[in-house]
SERO-4910 file (N, C-alpha, C, O; in steps of 0.05 Angstrom, whole numbers):
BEGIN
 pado doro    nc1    nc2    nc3   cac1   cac2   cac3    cc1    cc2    cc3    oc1    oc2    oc3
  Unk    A    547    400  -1134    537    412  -1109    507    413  -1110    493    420  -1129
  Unk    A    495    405  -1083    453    402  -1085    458    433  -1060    470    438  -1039
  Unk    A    442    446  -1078    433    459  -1058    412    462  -1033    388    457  -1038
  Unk    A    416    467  -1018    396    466   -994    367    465  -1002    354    449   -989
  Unk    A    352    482  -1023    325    483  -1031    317    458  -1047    295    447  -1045
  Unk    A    344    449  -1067    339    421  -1081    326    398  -1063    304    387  -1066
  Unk    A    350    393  -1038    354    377  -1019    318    378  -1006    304    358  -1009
  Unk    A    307    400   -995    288    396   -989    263    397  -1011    242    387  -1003
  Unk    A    261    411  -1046    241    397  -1054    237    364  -1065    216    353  -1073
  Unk    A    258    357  -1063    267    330  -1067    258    306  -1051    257    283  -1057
  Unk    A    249    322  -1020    238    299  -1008    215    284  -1012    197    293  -1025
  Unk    A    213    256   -999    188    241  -1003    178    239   -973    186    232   -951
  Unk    A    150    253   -987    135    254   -951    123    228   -950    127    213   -969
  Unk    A    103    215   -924     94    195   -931     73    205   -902     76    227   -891
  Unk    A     58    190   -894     37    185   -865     62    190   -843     68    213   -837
  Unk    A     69    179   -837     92    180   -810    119    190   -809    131    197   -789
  Unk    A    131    190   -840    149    196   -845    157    206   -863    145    200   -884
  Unk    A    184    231   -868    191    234   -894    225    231   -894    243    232   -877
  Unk    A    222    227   -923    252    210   -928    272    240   -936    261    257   -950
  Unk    A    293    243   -930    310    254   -945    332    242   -961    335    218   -961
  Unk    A    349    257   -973    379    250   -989    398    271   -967    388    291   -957
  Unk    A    423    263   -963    444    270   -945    465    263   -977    472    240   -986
  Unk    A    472    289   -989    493    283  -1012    528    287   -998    534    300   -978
  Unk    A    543    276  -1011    568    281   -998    573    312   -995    583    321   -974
  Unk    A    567    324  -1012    578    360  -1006    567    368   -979    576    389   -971
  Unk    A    552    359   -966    532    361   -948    543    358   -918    532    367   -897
  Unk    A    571    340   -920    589    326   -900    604    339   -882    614    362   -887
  Unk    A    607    327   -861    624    354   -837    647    325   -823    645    315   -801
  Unk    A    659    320   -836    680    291   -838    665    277   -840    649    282   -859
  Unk    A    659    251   -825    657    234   -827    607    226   -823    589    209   -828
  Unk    A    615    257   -810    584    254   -807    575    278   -822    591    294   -831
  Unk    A    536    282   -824    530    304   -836    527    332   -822    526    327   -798
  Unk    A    527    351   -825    527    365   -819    500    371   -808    478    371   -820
  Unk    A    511    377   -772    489    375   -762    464    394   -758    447    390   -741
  Unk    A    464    418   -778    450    438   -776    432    427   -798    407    429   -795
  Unk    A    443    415   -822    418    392   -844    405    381   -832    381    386   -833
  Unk    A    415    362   -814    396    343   -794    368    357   -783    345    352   -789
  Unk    A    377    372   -770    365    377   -751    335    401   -768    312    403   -762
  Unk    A    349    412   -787    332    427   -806    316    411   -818    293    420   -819
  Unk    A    323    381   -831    313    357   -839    293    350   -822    274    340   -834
  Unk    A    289    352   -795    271    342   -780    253    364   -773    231    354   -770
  Unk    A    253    383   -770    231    412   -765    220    404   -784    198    395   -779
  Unk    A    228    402   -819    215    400   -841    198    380   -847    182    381   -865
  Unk    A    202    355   -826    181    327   -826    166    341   -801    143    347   -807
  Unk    A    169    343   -790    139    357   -760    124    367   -778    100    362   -782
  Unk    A    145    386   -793    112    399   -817    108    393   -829     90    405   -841
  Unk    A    121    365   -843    102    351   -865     81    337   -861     61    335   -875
  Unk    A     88    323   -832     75    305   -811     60    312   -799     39    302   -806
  Unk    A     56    331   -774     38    339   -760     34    364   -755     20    368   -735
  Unk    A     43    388   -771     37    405   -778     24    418   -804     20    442   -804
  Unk    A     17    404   -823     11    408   -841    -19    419   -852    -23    430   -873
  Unk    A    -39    412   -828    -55    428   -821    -59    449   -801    -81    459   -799
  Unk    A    -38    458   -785    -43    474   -776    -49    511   -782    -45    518   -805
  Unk    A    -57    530   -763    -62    553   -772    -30    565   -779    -12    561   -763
  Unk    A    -25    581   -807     -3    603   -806     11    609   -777     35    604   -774
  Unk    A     -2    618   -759      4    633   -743     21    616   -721     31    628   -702
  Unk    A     23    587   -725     38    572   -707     75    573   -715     89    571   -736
  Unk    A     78    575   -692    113    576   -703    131    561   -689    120    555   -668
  Unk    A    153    553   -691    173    541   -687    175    555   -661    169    579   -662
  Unk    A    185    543   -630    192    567   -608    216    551   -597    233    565   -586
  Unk    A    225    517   -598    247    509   -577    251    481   -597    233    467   -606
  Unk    A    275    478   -599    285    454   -615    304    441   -604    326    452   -609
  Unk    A    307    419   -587    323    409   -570    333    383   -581    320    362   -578
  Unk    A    365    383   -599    366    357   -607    393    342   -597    411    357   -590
  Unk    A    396    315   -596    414    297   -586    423    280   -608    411    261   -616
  Unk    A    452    292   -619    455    276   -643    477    249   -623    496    252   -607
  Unk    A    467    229   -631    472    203   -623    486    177   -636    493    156   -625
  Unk    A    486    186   -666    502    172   -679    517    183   -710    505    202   -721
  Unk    A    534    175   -720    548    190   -749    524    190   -772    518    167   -777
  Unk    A    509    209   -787    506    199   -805    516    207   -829    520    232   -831
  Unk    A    520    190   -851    531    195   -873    516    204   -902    496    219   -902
  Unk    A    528    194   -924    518    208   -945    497    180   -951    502    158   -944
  Unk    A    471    187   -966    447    170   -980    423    170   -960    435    171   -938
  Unk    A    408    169   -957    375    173   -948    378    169   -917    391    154   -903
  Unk    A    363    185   -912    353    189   -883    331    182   -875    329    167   -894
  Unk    A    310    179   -863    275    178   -848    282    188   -823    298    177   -807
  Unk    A    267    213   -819    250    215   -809    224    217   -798    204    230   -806
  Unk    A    230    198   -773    200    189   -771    189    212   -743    205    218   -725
  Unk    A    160    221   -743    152    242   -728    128    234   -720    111    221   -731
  Unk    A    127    247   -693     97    239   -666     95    261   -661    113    278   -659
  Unk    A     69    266   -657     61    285   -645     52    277   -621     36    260   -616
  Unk    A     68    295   -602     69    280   -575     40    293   -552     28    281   -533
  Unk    A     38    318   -563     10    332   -550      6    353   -570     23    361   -586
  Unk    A    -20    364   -568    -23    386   -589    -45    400   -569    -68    389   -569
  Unk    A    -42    417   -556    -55    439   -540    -72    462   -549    -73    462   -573
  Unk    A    -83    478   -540    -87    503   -544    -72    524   -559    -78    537   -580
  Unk    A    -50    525   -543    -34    545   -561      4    540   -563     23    553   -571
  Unk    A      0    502   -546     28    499   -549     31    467   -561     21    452   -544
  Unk    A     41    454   -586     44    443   -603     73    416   -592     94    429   -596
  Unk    A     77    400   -585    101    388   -586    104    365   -598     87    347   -599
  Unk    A    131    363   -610    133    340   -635    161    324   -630    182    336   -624
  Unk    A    159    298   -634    187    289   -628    185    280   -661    166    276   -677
  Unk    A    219    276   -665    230    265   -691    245    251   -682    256    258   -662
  Unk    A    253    221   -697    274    207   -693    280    205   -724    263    201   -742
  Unk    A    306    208   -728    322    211   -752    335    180   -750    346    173   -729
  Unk    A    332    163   -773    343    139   -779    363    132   -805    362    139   -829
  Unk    A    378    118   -794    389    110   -826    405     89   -821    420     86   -801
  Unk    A    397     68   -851    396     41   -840    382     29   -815    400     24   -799
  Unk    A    369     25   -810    345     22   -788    358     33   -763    347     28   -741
  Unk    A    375     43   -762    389     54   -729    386     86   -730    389    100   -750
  Unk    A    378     94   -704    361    122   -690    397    134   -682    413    126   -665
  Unk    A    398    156   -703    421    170   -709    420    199   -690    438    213   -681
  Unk    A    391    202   -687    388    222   -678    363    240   -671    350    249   -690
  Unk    A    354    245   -641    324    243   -639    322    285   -637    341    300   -634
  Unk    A    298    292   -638    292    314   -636    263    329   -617    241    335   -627
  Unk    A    267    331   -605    240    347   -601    230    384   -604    242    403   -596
  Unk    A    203    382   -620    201    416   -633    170    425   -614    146    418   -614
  Unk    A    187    446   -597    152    454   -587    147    481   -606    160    502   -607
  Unk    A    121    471   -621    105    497   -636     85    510   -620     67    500   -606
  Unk    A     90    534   -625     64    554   -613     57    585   -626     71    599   -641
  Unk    A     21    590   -612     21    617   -619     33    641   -602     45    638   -581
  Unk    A     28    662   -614     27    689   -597      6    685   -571    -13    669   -572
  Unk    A     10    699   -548     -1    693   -529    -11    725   -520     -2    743   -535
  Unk    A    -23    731   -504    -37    761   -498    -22    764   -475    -26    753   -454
  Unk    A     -3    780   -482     11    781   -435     14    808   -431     15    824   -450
  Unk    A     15    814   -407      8    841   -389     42    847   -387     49    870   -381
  Unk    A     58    832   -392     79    848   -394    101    868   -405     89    874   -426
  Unk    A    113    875   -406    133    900   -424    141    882   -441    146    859   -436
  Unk    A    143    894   -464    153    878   -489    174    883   -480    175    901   -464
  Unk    A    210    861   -488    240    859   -481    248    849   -506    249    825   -508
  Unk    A    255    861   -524    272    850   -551    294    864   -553    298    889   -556
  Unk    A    313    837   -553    340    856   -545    350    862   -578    336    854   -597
  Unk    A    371    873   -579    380    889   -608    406    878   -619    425    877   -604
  Unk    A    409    872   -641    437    870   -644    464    888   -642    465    913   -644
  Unk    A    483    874   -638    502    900   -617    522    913   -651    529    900   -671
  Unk    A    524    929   -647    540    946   -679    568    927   -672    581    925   -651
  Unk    A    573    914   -700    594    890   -708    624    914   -704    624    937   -713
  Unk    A    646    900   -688    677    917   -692    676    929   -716    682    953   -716
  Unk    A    667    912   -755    675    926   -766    657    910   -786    656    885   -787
  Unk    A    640    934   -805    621    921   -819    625    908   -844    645    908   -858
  Unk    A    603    896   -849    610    861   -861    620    868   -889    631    850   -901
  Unk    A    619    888   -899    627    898   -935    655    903   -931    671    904   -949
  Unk    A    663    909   -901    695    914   -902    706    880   -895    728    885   -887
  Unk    A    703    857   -894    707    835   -886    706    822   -916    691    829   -934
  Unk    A    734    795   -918    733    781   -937    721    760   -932    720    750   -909
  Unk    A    712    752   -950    698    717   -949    717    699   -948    738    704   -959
  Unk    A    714    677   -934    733    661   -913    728    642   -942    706    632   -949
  Unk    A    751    639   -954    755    611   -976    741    590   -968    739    584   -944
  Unk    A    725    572   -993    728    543   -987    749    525  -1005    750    518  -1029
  Unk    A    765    520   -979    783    496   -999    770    468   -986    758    463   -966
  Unk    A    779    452  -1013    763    431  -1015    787    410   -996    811    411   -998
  Unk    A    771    394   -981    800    378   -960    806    387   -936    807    372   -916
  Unk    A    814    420   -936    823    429   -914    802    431   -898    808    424   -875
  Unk    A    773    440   -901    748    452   -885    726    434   -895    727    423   -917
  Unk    A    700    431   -872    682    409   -871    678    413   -913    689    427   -930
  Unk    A    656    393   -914    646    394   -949    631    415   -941    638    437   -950
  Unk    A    608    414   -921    581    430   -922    582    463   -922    563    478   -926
  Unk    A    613    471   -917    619    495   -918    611    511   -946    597    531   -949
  Unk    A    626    493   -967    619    503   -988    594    515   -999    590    525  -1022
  Unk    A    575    513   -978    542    522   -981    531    542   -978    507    546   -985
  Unk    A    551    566   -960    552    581   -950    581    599   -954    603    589   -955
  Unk    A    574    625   -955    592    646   -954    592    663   -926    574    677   -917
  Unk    A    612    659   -917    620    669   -892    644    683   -887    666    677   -897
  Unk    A    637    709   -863    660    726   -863    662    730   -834    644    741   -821
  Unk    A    684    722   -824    702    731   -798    697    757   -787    709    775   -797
  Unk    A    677    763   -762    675    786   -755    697    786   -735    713    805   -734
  Unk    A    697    765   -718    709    775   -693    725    761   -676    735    752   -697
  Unk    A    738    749   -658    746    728   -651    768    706   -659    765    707   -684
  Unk    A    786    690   -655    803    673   -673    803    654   -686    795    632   -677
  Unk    A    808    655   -703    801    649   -733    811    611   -726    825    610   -705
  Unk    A    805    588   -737    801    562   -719    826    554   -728    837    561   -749
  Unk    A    834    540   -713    867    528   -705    892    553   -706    915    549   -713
  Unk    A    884    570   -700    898    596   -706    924    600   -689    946    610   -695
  Unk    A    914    587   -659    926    585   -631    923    612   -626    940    629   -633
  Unk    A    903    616   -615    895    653   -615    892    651   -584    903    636   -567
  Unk    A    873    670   -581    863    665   -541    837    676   -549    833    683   -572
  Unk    A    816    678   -528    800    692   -522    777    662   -528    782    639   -535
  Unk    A    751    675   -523    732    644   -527    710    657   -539    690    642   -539
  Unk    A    705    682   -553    687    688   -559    691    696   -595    713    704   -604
  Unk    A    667    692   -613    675    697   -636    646    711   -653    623    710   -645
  Unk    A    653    720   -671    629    730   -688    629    729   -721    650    734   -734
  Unk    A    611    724   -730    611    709   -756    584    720   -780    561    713   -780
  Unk    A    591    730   -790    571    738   -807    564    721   -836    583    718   -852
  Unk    A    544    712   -840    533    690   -858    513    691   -873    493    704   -867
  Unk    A    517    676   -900    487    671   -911    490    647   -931    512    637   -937
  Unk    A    465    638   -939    464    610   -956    477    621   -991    471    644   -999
  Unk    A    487    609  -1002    494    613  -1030    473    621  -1041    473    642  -1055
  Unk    A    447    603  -1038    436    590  -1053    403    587  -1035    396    568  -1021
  Unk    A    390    610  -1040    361    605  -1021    332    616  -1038    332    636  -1053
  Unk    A    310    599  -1030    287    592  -1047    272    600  -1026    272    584  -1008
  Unk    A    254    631  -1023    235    629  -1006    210    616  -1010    195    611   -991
  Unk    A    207    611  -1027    181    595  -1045    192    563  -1027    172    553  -1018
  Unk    A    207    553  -1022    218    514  -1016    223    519   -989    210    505   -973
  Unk    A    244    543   -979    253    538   -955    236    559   -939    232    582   -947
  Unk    A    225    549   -910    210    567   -900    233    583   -877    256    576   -881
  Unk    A    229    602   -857    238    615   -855    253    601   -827    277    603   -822
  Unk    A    239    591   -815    241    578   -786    262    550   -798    280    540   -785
  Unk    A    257    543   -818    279    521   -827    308    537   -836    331    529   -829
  Unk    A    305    553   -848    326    573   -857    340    576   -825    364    572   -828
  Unk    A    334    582   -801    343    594   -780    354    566   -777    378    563   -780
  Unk    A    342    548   -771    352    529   -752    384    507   -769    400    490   -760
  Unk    A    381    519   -798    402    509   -816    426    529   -812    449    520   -813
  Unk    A    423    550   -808    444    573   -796    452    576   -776    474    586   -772
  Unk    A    430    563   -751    438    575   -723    459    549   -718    464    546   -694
  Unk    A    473    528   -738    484    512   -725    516    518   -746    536    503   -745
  Unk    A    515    534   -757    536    544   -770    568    545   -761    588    536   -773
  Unk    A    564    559   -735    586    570   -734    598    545   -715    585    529   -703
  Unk    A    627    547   -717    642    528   -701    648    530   -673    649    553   -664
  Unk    A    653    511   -659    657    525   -620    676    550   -625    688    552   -646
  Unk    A    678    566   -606    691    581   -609    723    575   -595    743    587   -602
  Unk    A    721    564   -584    752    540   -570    772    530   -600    796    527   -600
  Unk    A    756    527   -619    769    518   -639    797    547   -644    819    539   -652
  Unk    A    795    565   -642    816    586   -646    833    581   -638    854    582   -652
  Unk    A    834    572   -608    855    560   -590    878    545   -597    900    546   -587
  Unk    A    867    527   -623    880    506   -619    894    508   -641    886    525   -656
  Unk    A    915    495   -650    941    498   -669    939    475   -691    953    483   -709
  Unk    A    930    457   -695    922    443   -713    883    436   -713    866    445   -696
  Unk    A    879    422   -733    855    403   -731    855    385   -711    876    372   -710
  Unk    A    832    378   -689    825    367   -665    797    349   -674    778    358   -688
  Unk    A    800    324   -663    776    313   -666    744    328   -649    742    325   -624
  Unk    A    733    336   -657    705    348   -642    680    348   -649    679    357   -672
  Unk    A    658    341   -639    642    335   -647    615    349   -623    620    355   -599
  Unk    A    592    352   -635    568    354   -623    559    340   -605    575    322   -603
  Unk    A    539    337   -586    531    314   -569    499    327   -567    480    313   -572
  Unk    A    497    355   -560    464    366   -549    469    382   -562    492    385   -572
  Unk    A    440    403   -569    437    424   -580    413    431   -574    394    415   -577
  Unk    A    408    455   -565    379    469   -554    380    492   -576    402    498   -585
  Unk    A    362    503   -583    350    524   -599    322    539   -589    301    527   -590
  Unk    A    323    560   -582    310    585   -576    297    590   -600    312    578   -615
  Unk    A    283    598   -610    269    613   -635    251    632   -631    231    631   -616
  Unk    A    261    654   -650    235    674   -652    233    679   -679    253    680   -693
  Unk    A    206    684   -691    195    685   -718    206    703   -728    201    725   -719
  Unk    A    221    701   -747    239    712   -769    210    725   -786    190    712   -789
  Unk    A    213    751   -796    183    761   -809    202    771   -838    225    781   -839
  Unk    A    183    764   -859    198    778   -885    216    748   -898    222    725   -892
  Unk    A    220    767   -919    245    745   -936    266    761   -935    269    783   -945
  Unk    A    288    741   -917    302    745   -917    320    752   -939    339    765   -932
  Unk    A    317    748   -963    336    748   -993    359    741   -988    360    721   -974
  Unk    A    379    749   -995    404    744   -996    421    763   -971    445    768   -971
  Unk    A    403    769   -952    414    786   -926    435    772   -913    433    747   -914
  Unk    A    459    783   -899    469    773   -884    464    771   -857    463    791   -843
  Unk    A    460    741   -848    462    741   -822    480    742   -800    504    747   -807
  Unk    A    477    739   -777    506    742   -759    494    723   -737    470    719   -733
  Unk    A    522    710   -721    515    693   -704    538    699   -686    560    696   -698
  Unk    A    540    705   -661    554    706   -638    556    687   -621    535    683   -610
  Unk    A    581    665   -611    571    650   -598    597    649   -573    619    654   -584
  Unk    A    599    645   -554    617    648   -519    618    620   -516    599    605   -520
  Unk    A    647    613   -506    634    592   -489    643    598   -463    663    609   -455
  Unk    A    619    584   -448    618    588   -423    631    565   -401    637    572   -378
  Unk    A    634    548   -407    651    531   -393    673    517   -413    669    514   -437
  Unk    A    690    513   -405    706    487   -420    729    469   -395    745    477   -378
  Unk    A    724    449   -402    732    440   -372    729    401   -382    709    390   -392
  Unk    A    750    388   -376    743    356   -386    735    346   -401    718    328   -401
  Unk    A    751    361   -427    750    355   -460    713    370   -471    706    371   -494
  Unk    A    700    378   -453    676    388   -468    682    419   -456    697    429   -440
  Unk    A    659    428   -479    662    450   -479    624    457   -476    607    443   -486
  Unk    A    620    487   -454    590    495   -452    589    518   -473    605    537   -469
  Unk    A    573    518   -494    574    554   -513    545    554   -514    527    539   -508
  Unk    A    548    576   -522    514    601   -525    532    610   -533    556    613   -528
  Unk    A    500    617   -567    502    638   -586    479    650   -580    462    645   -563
  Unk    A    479    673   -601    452    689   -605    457    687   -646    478    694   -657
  Unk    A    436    678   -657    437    681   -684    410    714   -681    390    717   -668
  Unk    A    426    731   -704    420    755   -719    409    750   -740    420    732   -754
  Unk    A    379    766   -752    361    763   -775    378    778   -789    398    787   -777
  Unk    A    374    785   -818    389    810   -832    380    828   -823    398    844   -820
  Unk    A    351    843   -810    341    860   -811    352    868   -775    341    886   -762
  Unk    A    370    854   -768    374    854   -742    354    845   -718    358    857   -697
  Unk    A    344    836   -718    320    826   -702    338    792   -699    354    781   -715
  Unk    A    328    786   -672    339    763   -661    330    736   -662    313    730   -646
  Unk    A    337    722   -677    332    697   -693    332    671   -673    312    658   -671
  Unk    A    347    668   -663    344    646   -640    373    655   -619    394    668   -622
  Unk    A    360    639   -597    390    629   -576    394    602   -584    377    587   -593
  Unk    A    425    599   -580    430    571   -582    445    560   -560    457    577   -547
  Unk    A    448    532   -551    465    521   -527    467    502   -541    448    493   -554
  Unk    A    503    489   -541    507    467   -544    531    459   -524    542    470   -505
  Unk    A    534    438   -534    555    410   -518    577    403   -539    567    392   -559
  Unk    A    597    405   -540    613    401   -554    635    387   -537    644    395   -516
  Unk    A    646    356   -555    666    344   -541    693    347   -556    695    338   -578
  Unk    A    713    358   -546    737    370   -557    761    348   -550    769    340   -528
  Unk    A    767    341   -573    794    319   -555    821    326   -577    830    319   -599
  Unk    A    829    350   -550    857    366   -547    880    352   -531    902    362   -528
***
């Protein structure tokens, strides 16, 4: 098993690009797990065209389109900086392997801004039943993606996947096995979590269903502190489901309760 902090001091940066490793534990069937990817590519913006910038710039919207499978052995991503402003930063990534564009990204970075309005930070809502009373959801090897095994996770709320349950909403409390605040920064940490949890439609259903990703948007707000070994929580609804796809929004939870990102994705379900 490579752990997430290995995986990224392991990479090779270069001028335009940096390379990663995609190991089989890392796998979500047949492709990687798309919350690596996409963490894989925030981490080339900043090898690439963030690497001089001030502290104070942060991660704010991550919008990605995974477009093709990728598997286990080396990745590139390659990164542009598409404008660099005043106080708002935007970066596209195209993720390759084998010379074909698996999957493109765009990251807008920015600062704090001075505004005349009421601060609005909403709160995390008190869980049905707290996370020390909850068991950790097994990994068996075969039955559930590989990349699971990377993470310890516990069933707050909602039905449990292929369960044939009802309802469309679920809650999930999480953290990495295995985390290096020194390798992994904090805004990469979020964006490897906020893709965690599974549609929540998956409860519904009575066996394993082929399903897969298509879009993914990410919200971010600056996670402050080290996290340590905190547990996070991720809530996610879906809001449409209708002609094999499905519409969901999450909200990912810091440990300290403070609100880590929104998420929207596209999920194609073939039930």
């Amino acid at each position: 098993m490579t752990a997430f902090p290995e995986l990224i001091a392991a990479r090779m940066r270069g001028d335009h690009a940096t390379t990663f490793e995609v190991t089989e534990d890392w796998l979500q069937g047949r492709t990687s797990f798309g919350g690596l990817i996409s963490a894989y590519a925030v981490q080339a913006m900043r090898d690439v065209a963030g690497a001089g910038w001030p502290a104070n710039v942060s991660l704010r919207a991550l919008q990605t389109s995974f477009i093709a499978p990728i598997g286990s052995g080396k990745v590139d991503v390659a990164v542009r900086l598409l404008r660099e402003g005043k106080s708002v930063r935007q970066v596209q990534a195209e993720v390759r392997k084998d010379g074909q564009t698996c999957s493109v990204m765009l990251g807008v970075f920015a600062v704090q801004r001075a505004s005349a309005l009421a601060v609005l930070r909403p709160t995390r809502p008190a869980p049905a039943r707290q996370v020390d009373e909850l068991a950790s959801m097994p990994f068996v090897q075969g039955a559930v993606p590989n990349f699971l095994q990377h993470f310890e996770t516990r069933w707050a709320d909602g039905p449990l996947p292929f369960s044939g349950g009802s309802g469309s909403a679920i809650s999930i409390h999480m953290r990495p096995r295995v985390h290096d605040a020194d390798i992994v920064s904090n805004e990469v940490l979020t964006v490897l979590l906020a893709d965690l949890t599974p549609t929540p439609v998956m409860g519904q259903l009575k066996q394993p269903t082929p399903m897969s990703s298509i879009s993914w948007a990410l919200e971010l707000r600056p996670v402050e502190g080290d996290p340590g070994d905190g547990w996070w929580r991720a809530d996610t609804d879906a809001l449409v489901v209708d002609g094999g796809y499905v519409n969901q929004a999450g909200r990912l939870w810091a440990p300290d309760g403070s609100l880590a990102a929104l998420a929207y994705q596209v999920v194609t379900v073939s039930a």
